[in-house]
C-alpha positions in Angstrom: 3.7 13.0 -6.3 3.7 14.2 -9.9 5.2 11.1 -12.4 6.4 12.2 -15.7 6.5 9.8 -18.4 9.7 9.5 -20.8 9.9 7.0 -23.5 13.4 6.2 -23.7 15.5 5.1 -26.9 18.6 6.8 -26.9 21.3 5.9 -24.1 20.9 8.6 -21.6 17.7 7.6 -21.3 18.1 4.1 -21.0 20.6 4.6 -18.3 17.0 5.6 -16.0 15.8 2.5 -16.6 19.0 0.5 -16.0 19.3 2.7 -12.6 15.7 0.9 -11.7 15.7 -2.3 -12.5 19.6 -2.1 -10.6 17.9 -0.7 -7.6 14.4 -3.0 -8.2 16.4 -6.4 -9.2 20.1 -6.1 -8.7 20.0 -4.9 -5.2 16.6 -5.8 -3.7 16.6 -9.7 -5.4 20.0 -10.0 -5.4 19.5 -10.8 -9.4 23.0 -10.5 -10.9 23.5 -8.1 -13.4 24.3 -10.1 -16.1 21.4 -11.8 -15.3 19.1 -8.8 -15.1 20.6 -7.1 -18.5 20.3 -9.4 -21.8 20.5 -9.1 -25.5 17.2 -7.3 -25.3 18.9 -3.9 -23.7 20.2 -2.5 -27.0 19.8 -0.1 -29.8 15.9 -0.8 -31.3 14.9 -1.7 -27.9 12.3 1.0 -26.3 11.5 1.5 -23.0 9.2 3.6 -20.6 10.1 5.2 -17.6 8.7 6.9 -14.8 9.9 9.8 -13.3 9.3 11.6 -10.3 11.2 14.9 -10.2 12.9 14.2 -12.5 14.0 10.7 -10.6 13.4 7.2 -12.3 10.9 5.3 -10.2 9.6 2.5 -12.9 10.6 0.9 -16.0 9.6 -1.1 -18.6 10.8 -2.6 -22.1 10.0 -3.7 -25.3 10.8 -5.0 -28.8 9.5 -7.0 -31.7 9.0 -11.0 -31.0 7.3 -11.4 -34.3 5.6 -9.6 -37.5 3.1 -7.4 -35.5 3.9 -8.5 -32.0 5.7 -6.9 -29.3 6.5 -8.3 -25.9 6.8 -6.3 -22.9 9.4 -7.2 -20.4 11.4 -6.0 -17.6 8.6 -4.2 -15.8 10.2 -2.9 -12.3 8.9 -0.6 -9.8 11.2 1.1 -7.2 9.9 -0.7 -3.6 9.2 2.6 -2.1 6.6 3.2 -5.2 4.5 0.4 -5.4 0.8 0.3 -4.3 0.3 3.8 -6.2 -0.6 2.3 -9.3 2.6 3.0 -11.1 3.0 -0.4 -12.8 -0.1 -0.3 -14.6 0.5 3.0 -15.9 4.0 1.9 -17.1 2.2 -1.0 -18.6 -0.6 1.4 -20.3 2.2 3.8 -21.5 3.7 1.0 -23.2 0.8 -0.2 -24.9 0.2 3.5 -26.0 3.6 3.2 -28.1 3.2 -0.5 -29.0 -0.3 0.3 -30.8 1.4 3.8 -32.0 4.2 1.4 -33.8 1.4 -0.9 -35.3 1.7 -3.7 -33.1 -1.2 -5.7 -33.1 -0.6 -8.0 -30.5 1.4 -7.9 -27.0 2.7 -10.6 -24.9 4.4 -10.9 -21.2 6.0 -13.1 -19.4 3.8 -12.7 -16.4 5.3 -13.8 -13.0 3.1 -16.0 -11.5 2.1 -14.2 -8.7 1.8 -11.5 -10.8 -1.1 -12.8 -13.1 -4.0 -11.4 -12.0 -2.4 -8.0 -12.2 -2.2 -8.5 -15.9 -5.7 -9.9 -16.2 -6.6 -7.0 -14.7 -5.0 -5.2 -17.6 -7.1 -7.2 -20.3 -4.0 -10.2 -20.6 -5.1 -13.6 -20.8 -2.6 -16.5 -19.8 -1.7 -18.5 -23.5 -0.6 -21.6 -21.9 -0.3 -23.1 -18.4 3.2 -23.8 -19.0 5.7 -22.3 -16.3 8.5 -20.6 -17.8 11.5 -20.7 -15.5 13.0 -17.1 -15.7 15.8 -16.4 -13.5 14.2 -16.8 -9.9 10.9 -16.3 -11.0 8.5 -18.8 -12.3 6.6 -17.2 -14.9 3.5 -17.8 -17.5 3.1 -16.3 -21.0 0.1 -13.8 -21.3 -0.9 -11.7 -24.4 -3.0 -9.2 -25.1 -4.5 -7.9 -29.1 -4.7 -4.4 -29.9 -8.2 -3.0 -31.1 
């Protein structure tokens, strides 16, 4: 398994990571899709995603929360890729551009379950407070850039 990465802005590229997160969200949680898709999916939002031949296996998103702070959201891996490591390096990718734009700071709305996966990525949880989103119950984390 070779996995390309392609940052995507413009609308053909966007439509990889919409095919993901239809397959990842849509389909598998039965998430609706105007649930899934918000006012985030548009023009000045950026998003990774990972390719294998040339097929979209994992996405991610971001945008501007605040002077010098991104959020990343969105982050999906197709079932059949997970445990290979594939959502931390959508998450690392990310950061790459984040920190590349000037960002300084980078927060995510962590599922719970998913916490110690982000820890893991140098995130620390900001507040206790769960953070109803969708199905999930989740927990704002952030990270700084050096």
């Amino acid at each position: 398994m070779k996995i390309e990465v392609m940052r995507g802005e413009d609308e053909w590229q966007r439509a990889g990571a919409y095919s993901v997160r239809i397959e990842g969200m849509n389909r598998q949680h039965h998430i609706s899709l105007r649930d899934e898709f918000d006012d985030r999916d548009c023009d000045g939002t950026k998003y990774i995603i990972l390719l294998d031949d040339g097929y979209p296996v994992g996405t991610c998103r971001f945008y501007e929360v605040g002077p010098g702070q991104a959020e990343i959201s969105r982050v999906v891996i197709l079932p059949e890729y997970r445990g290979k490591q594939l959502g931390a390096r959508v998450i690392r990718e990310a950061e790459k551009w984040i920190a590349e734009l000037g960002f300084r700071s980078i927060d995510v709305e962590s599922r719970v379950t998913a916490v110690g996966f982000y820890e893991k990525l140098g995130y620390a949880v900001v507040d206790d407070t769960v953070i109803k989103s969708g199905i999930f119950d989740c927990i704002l984390m952030r990270k700084n850039i050096e």
